[in-house]
N, C-alpha and C positions, 0 to 999 in steps of 0.2 A: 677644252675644260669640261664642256656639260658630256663630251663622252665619256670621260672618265666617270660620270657620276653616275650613267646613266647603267656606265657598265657594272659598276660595287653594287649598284640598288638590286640591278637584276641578278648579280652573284647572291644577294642576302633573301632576297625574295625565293629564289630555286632554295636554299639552306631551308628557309622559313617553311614552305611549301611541302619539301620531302619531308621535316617532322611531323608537318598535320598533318598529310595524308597517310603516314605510318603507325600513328599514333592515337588520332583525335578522330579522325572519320572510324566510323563503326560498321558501315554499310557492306553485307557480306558478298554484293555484288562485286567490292575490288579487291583485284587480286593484287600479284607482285608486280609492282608500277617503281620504274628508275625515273627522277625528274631527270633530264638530260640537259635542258639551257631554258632558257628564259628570253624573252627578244622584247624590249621594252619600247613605245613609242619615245621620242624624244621631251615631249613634254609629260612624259610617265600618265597618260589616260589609259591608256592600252599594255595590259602581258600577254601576248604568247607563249605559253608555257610547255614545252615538247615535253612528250612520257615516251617512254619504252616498259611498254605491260609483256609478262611472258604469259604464252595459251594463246590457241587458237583464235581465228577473227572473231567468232563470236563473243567469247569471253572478252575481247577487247573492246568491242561493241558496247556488251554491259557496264564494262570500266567506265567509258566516256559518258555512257547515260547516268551512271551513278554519281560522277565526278560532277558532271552537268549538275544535278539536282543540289550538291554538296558544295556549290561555288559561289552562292550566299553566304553560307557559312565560312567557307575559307577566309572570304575577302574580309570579313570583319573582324575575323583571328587575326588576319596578316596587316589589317589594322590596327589591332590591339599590340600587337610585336611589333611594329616597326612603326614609329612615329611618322603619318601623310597626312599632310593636308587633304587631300585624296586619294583615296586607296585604286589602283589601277583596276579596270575591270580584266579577269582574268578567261582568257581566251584557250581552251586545249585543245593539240594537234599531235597527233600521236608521230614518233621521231623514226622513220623505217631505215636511219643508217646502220644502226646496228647490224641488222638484218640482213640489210645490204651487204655489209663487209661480208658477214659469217657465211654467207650464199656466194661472194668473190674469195674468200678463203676455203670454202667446200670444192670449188673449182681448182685452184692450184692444186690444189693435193692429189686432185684425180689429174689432172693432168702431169704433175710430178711423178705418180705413181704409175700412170703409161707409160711417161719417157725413161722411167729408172730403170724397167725390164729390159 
């Protein structure tokens, strides 16, 4: 049963989270960032909260320093949205499946496109 809860909290926290950051942060250092999941401790102290930023490492770089500085402020929005006793401290880890796939999909193709000749 607490997984179930554990799971809704962190689906509405990921929902909560992509509005701020689209919306409410201002900071010109973030760019296009996807919130991807959320991984919640069991006793909700802790988010990991996975992005996928598009642009190079550096630009990605900026993103997490900027997000860094902007994670006071989230936590007490996502406070203010979602009634906690304690609001989780929220941890960011940038999410490289995407990427991964897109790099195992660049591969098929070329090697589709050798075998089809």
């Amino acid at each position: 049963m607490a997984k179930v809860r554990v799971g809704r909290v962190g689906e509405q926290i990921k929902k909560e989270l992509s509005q701020l950051i689209q919306s409410e942060l201002k900071d010109p250092r973030i760019g296009f960032i996807t919130v991807t999941g959320v991984d919640l401790t069991n006793d909700l102290s802790q988010a990991r909260v996975y992005l996928s930023v598009l642009g190079s490492e550096e630009q990605k770089e900026e993103t997490l320093k900027a997000l860094a500085r902007g994670t006071g402020f989230l936590r007490s929005e996502l406070g203010k949205r979602i009634r906690f006793r304690h609001t989780p401290e929220l941890l960011f880890k940038f999410d490289s499946s995407i990427e991964y796939g897109s790099k195992i999909e660049a591969l098929l193709h070329t090697i589709n496109g050798e075998s089809g000749k």
